[in-house]
N, CA, C and O atoms as a MOPAC input file, in Angstrom:
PM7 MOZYME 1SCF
protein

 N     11.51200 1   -18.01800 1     5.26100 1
 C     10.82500 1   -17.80200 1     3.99900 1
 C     11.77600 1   -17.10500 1     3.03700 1
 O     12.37500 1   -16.10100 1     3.42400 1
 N     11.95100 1   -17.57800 1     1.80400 1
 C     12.79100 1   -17.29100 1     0.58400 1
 C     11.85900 1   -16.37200 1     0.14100 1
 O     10.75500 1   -16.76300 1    -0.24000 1
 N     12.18600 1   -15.08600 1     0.14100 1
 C     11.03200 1   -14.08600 1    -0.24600 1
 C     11.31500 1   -13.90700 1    -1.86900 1
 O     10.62600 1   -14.07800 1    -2.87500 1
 N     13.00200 1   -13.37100 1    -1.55800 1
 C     13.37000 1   -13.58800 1    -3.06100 1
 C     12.79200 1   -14.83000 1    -4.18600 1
 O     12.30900 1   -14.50000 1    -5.26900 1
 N     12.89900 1   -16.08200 1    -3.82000 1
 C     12.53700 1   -16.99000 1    -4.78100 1
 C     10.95800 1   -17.01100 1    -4.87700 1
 O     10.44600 1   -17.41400 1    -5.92100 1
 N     10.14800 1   -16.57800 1    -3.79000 1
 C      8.55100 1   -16.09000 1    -3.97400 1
 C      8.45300 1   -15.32600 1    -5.17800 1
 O      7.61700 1   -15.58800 1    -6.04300 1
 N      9.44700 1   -14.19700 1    -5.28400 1
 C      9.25400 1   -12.79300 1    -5.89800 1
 C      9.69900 1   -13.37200 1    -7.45900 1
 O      9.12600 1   -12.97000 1    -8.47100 1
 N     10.80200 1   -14.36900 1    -7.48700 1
 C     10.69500 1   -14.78800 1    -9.28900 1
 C      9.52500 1   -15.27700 1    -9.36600 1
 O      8.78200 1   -14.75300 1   -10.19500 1
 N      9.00300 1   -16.39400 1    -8.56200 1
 C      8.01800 1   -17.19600 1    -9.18100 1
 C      6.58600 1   -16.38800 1    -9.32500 1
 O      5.76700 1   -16.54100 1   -10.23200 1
 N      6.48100 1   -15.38200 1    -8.06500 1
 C      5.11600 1   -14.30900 1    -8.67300 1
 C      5.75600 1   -13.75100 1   -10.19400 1
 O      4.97400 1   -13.82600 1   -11.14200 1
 N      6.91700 1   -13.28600 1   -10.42100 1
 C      7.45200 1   -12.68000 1   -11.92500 1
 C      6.76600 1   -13.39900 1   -12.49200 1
 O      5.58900 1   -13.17300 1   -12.77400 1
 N      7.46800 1   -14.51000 1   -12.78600 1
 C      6.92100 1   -15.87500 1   -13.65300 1
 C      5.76900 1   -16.07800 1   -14.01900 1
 O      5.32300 1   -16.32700 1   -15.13900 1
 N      5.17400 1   -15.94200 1   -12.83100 1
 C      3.57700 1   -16.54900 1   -13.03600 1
 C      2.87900 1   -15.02300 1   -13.27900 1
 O      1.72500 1   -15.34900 1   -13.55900 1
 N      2.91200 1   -13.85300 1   -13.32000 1
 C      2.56700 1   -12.70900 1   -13.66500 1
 C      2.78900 1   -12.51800 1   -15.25600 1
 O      1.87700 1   -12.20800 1   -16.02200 1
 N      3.79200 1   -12.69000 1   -15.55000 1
 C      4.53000 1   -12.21400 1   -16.88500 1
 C      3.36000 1   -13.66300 1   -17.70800 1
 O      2.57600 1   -13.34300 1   -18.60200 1
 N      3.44100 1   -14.90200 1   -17.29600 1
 C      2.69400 1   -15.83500 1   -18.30100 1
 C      0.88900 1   -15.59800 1   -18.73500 1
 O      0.14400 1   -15.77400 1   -19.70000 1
 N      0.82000 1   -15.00800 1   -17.08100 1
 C     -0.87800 1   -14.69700 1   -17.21800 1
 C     -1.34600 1   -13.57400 1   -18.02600 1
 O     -2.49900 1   -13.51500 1   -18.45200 1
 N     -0.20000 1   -12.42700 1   -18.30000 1
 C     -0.17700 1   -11.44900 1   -18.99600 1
 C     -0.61800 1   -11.87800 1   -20.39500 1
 O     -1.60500 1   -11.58600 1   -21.07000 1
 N      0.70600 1   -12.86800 1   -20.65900 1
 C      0.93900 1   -13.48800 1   -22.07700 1
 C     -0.29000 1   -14.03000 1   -22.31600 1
 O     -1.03500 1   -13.32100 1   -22.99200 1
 N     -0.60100 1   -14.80000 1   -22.05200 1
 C     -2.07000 1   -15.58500 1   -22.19600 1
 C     -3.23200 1   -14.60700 1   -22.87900 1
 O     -3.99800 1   -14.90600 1   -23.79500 1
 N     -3.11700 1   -13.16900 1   -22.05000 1
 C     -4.50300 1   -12.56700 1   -22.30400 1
 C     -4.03700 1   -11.95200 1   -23.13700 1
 O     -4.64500 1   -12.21900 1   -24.17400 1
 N     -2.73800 1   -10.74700 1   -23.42900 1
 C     -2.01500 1   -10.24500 1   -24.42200 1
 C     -0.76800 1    -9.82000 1   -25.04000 1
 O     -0.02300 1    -8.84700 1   -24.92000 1
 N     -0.80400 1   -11.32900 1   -26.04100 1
 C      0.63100 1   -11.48900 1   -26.03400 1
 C      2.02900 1   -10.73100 1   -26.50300 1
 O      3.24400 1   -10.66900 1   -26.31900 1
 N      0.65300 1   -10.08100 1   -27.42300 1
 C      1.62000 1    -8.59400 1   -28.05200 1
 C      2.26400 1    -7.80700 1   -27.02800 1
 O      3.44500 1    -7.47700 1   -27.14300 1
 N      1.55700 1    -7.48700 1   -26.03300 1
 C      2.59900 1    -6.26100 1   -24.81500 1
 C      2.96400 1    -7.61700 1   -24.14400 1
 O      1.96000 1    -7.57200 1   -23.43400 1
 N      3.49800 1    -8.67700 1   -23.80200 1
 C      4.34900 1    -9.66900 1   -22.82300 1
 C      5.08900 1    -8.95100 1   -22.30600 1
 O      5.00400 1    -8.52600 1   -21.15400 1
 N      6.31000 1    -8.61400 1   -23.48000 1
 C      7.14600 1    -7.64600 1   -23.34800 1
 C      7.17600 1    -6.83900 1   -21.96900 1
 O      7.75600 1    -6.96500 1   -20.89100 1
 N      6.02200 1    -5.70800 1   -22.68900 1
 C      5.76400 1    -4.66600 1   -21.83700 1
 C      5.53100 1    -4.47400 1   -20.47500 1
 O      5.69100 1    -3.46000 1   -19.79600 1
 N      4.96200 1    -6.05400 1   -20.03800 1
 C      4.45200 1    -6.29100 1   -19.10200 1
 C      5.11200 1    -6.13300 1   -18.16900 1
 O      4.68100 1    -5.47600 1   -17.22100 1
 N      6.46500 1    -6.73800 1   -18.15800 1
 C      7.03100 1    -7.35600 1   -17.26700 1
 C      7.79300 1    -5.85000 1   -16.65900 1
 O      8.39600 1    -5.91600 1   -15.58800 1
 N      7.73400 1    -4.80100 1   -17.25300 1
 C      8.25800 1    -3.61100 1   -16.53800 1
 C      7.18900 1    -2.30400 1   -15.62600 1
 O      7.43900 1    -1.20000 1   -15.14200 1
 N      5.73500 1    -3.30500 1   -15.76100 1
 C      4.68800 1    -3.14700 1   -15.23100 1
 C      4.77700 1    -3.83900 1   -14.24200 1
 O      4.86200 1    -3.28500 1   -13.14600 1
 N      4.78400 1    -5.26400 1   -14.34800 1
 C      4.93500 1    -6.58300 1   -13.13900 1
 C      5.98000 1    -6.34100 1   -11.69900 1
 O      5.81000 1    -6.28200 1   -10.48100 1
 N      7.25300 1    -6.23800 1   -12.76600 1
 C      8.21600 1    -5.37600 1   -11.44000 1
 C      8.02600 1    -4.01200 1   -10.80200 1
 O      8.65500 1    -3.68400 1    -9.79600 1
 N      7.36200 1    -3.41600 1   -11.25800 1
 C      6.94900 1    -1.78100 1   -10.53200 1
 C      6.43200 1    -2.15900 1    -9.75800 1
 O      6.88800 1    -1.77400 1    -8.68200 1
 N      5.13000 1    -3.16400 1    -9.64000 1
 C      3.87800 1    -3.41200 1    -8.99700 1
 C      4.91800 1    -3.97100 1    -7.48500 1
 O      5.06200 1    -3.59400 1    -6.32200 1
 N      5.43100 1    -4.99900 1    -8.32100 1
 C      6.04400 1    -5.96000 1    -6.89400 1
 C      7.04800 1    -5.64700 1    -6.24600 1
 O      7.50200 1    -6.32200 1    -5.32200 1
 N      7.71700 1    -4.11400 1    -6.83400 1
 C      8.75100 1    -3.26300 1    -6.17400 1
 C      7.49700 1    -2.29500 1    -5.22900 1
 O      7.51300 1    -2.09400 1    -4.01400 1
 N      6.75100 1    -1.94200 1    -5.95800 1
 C      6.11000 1    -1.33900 1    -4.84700 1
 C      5.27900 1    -1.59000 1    -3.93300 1
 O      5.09500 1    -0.71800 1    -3.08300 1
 N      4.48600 1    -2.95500 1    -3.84700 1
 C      4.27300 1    -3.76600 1    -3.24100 1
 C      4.87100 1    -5.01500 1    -1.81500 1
 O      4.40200 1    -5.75600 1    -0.95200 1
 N      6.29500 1    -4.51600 1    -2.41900 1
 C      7.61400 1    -5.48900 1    -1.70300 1
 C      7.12600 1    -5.51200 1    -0.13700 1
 O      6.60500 1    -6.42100 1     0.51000 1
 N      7.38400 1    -4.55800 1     0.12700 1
 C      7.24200 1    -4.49600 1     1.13500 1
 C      6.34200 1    -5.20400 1     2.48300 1
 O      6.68600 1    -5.88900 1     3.44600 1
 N      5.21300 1    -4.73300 1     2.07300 1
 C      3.87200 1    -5.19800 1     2.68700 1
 C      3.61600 1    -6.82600 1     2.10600 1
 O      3.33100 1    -7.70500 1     2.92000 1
 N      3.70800 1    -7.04700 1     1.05800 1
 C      4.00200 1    -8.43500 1     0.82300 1
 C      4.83500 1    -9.16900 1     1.46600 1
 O      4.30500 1   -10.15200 1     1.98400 1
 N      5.99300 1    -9.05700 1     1.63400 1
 C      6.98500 1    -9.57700 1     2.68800 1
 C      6.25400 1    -9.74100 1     3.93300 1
 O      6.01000 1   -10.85800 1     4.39100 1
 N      5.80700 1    -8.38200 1     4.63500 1
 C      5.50800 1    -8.67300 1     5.34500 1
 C      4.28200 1    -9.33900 1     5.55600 1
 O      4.22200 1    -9.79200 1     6.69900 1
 N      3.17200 1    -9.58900 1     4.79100 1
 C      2.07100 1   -10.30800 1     5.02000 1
 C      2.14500 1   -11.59400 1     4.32800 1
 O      1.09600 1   -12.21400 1     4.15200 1
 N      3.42600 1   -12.14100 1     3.85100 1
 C      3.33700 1   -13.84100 1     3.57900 1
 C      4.22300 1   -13.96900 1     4.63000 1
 O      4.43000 1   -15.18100 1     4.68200 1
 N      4.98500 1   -13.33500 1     5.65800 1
 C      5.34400 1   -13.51000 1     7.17600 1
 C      4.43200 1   -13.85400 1     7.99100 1
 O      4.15300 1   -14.88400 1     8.60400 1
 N      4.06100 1   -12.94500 1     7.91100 1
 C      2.59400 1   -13.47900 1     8.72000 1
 C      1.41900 1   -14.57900 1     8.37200 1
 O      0.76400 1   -15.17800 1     9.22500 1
 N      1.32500 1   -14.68000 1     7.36600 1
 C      0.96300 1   -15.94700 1     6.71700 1
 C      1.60100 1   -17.82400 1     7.25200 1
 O      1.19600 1   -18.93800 1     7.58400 1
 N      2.63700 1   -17.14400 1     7.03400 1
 C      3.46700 1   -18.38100 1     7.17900 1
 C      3.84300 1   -18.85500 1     8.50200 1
 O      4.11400 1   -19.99600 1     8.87800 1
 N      3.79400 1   -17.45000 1     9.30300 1
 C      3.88100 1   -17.92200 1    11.14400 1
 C      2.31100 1   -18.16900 1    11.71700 1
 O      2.09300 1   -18.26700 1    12.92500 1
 N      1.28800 1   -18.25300 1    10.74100 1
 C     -0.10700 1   -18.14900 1    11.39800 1
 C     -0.56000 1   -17.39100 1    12.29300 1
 O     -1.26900 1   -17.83000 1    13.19900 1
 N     -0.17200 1   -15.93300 1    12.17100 1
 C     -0.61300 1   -14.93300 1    12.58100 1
 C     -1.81900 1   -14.13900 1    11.59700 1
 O     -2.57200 1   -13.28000 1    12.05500 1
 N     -1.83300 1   -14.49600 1    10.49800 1
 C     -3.29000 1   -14.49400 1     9.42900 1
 C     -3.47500 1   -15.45900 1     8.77100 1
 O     -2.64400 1   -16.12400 1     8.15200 1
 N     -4.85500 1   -15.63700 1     8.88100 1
 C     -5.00300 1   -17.01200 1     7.61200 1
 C     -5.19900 1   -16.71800 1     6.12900 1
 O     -4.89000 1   -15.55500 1     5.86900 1
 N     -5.55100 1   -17.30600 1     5.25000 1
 C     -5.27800 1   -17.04900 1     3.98100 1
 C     -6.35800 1   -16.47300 1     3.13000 1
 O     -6.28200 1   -16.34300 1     1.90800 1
 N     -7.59700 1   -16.06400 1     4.04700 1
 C     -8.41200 1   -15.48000 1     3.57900 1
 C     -7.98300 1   -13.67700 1     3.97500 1
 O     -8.05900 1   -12.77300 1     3.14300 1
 N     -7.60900 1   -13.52700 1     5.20600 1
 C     -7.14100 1   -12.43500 1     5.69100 1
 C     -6.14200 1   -11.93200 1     4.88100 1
 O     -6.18100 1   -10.71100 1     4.73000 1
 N     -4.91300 1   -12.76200 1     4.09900 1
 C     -4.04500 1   -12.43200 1     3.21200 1
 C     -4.40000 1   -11.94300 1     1.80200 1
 O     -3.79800 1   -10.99800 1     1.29200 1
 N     -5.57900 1   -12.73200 1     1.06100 1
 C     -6.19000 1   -12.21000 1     0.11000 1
 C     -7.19800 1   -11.24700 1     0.38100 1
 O     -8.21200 1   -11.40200 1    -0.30000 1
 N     -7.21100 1   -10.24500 1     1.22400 1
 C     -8.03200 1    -8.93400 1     1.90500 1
 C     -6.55200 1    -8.21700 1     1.65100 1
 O     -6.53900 1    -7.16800 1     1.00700 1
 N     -5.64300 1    -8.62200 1     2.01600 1
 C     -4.58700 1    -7.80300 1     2.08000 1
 C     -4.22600 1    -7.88100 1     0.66900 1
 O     -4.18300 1    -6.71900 1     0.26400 1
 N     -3.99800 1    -8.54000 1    -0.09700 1
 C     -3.29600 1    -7.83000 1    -1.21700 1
 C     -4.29700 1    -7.25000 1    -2.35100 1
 O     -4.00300 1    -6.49300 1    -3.27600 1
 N     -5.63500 1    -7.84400 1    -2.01000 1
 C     -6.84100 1    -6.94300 1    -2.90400 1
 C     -6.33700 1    -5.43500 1    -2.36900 1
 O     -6.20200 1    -4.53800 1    -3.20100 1
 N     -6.13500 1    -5.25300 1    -1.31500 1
 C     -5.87900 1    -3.65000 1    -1.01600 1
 C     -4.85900 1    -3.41600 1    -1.86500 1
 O     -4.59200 1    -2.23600 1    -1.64100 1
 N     -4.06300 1    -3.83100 1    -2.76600 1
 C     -3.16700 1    -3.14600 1    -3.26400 1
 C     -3.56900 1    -3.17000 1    -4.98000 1
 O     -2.90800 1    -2.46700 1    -5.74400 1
 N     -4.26000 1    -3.69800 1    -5.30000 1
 C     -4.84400 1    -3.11200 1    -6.49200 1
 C     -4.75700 1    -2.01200 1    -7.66400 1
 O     -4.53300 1    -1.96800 1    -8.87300 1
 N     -5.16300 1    -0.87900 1    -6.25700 1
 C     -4.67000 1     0.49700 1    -7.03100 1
 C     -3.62500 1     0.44200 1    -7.44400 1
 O     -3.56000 1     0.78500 1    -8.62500 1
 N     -2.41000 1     0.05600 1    -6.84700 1
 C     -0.83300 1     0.10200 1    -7.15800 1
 C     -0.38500 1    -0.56600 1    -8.61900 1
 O      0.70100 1    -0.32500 1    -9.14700 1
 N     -1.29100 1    -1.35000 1    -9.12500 1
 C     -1.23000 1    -1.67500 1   -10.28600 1
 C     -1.47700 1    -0.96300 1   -11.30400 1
 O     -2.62800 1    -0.99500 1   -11.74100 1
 N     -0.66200 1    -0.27900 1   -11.84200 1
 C     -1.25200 1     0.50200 1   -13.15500 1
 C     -1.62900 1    -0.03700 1   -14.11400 1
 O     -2.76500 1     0.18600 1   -14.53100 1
 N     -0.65600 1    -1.03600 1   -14.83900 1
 C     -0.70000 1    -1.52700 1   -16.10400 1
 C     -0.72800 1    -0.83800 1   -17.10900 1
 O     -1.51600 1    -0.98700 1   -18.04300 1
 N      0.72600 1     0.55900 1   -16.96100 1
 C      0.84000 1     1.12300 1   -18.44500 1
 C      0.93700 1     0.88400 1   -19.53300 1
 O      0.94400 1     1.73200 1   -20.42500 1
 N      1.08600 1    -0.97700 1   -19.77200 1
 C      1.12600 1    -1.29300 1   -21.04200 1
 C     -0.59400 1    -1.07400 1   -21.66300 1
 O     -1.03200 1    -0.40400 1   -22.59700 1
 N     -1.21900 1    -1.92000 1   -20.72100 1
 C     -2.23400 1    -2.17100 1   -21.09000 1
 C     -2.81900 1    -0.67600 1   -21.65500 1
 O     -3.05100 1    -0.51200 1   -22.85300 1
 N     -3.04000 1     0.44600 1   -20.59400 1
 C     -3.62200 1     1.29100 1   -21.01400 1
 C     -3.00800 1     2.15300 1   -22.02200 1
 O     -3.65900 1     3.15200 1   -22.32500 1
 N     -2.03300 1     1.99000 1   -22.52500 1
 C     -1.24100 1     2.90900 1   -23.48100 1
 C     -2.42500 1     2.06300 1   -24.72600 1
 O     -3.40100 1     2.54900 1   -25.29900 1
 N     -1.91200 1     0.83100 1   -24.80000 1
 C     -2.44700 1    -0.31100 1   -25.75300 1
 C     -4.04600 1     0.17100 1   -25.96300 1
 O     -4.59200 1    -0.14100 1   -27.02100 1
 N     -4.91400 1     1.05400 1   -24.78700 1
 C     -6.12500 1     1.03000 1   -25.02000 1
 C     -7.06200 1     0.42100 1   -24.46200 1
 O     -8.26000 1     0.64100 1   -24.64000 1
 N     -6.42800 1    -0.64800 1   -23.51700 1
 C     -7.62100 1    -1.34600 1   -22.77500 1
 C     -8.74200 1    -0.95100 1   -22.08100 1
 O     -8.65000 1     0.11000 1   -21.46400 1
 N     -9.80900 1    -1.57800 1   -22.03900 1
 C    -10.56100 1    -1.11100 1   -22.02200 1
 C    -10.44600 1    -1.25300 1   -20.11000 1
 O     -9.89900 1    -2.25200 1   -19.64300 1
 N    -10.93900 1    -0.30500 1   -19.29300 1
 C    -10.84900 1    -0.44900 1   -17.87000 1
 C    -11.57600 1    -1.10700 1   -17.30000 1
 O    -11.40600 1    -1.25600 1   -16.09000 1
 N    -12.58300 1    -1.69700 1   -17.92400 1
 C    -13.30200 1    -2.92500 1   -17.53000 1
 C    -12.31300 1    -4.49600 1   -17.72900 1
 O    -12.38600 1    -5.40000 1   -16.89600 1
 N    -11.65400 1    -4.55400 1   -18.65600 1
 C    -10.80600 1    -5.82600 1   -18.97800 1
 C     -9.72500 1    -5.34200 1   -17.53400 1
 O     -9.65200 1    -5.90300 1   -16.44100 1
 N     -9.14300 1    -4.38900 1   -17.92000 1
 C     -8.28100 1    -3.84700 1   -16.63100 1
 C     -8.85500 1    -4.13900 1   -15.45700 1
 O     -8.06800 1    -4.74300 1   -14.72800 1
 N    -10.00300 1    -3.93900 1   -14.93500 1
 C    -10.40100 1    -4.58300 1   -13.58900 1
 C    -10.33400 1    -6.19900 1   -13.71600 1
 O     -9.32400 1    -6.62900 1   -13.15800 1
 N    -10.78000 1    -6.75700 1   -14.03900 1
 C    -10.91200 1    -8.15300 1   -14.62400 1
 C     -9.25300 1    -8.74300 1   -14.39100 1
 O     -8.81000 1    -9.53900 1   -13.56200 1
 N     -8.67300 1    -8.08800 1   -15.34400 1
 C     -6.94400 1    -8.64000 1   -15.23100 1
 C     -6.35100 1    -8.49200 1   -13.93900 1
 O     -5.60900 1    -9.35600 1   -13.47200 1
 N     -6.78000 1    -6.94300 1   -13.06100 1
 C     -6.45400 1    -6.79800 1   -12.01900 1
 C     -6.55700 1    -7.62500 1   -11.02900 1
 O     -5.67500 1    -7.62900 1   -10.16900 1
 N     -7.65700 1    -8.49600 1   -10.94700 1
 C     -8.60600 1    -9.69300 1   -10.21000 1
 C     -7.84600 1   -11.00000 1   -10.26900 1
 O     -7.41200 1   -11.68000 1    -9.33900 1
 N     -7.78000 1   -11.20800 1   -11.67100 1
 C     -6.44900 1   -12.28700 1   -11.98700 1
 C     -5.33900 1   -12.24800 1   -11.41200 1
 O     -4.78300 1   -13.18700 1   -10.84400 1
 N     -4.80500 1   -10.71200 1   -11.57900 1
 C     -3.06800 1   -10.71100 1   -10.73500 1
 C     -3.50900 1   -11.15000 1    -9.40400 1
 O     -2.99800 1   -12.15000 1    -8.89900 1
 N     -4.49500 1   -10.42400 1    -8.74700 1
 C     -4.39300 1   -10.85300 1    -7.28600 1
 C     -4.65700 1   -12.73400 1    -6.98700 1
 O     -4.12300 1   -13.42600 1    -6.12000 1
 N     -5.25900 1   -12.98500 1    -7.62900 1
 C     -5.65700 1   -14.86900 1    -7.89400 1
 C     -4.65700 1   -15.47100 1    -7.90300 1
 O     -4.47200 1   -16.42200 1    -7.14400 1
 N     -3.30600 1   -14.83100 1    -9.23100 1
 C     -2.35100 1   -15.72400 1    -9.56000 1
 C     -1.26500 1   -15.48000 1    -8.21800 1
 O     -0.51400 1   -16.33800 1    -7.75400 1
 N     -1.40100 1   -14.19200 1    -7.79000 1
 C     -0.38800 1   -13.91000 1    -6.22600 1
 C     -0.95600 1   -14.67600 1    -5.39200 1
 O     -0.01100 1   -15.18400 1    -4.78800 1
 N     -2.15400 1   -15.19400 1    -4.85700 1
 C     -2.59100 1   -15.75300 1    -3.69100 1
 C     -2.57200 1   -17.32600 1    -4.42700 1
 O     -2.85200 1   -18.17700 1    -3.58300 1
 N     -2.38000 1   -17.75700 1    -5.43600 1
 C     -1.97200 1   -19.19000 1    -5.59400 1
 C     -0.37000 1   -19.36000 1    -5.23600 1
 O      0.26800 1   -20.14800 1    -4.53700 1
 N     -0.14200 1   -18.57800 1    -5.80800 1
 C      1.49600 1   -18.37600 1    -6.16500 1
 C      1.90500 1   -19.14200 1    -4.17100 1
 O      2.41300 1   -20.16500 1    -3.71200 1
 N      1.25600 1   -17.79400 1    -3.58700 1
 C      1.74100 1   -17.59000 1    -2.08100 1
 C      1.49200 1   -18.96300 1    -1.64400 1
 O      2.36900 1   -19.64600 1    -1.11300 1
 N      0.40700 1   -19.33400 1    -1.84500 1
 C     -0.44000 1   -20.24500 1    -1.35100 1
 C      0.38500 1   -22.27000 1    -1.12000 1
 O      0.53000 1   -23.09200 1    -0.21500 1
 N      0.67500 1   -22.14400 1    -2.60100 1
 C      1.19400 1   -23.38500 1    -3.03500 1
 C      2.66400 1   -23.35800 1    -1.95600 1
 O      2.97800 1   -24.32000 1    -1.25500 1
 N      3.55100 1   -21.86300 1    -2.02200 1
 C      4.71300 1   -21.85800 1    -1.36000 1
 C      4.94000 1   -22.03000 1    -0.25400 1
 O      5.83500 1   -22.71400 1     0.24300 1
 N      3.64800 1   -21.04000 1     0.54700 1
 C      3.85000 1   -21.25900 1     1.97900 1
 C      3.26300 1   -22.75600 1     2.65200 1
 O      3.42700 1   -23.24500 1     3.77000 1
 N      2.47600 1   -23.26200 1     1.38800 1
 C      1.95900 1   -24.61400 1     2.11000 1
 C      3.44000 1   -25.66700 1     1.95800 1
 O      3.77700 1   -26.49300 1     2.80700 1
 N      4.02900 1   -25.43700 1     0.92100 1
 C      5.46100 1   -26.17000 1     0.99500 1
 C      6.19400 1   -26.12900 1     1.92900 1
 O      6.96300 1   -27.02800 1     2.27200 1
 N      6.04600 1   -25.12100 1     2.42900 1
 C      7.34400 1   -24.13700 1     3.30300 1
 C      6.79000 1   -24.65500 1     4.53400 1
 O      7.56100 1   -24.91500 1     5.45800 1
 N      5.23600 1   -24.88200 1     4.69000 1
 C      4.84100 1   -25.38900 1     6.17400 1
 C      5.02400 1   -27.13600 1     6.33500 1
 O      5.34600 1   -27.64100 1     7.41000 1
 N      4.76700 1   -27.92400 1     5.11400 1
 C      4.75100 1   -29.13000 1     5.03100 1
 C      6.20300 1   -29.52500 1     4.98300 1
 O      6.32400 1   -30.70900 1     4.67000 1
 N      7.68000 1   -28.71600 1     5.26100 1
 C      8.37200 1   -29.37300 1     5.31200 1
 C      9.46300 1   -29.69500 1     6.36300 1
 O     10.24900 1   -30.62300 1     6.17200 1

C-alpha cells in the first residue's frame, strides 16, 4: 500500500470539499487538512493496513476514523466564525470524503 500517494489524494480531495463549501478560506484550509492528516498519520496507516489485508472490513474502518474527529479543529473555519453546527456537518463530510477516498484505493489495490 502507497500510503504516501493515499495521503495526496485524501489532500486533494479534502482541500476541494473545503473549496466547495468555503471558498474564501481554501487557502486556509489546507494548513488545517495537513495538521489533521499529520496527526492522524499514524493510526490511518495503520487502519487502511488492516483494511487492505482484511483484518477489518470497511464498516469497522469508518468506526475508526469517526473516532478521530476531535482531532480536527478547523482553525480556519472557526477563526472565520463558523457556526459549530456547520463544523459538525463539515466534520461528517471529511470523514465521508476519507472513507471514499480509502475505499476507491484499497478496492484498486485489491482488484489488481
Amino acid at each position: 500500500m502507497d500510503f504516501e500517494k493515499l495521503t495526496k489524494e485524501l489532500k486533494t480531495a479534502l482541500v476541494q470539499l473545503f473549496g466547495e463549501k468555503w471558498k474564501d478560506l481554501k487557502g486556509e484550509s489546507k494548513k488545517d487538512i495537513n495538521q489533521f492528516l499529520k496527526d492522524s498519520e499514524v493510526k490511518l496507516k495503520r487502519w487502511t493496513q488492516l483494511l487492505v489485508n482484511g483484518d477489518i472490513d470497511l464498516e469497522d474502518y469508518e468506526w475508526l476514523v469517526k473516532s478521530q474527529k476531535d482531532l480536527m479543529l478547523m482553525q480556519a473555519l472557526h477563526s472565520a466564525g463558523v457556526h459549530k453546527i456547520s463544523l459538525g456537518h463539515f466534520k461528517n463530510k471529511v470523514v465521508k470524503t476519507i472513507i471514499n477516498v480509502v475505499k476507491t484505493v484499497v478496492l484498486y489495490k485489491i482488484n489488481q
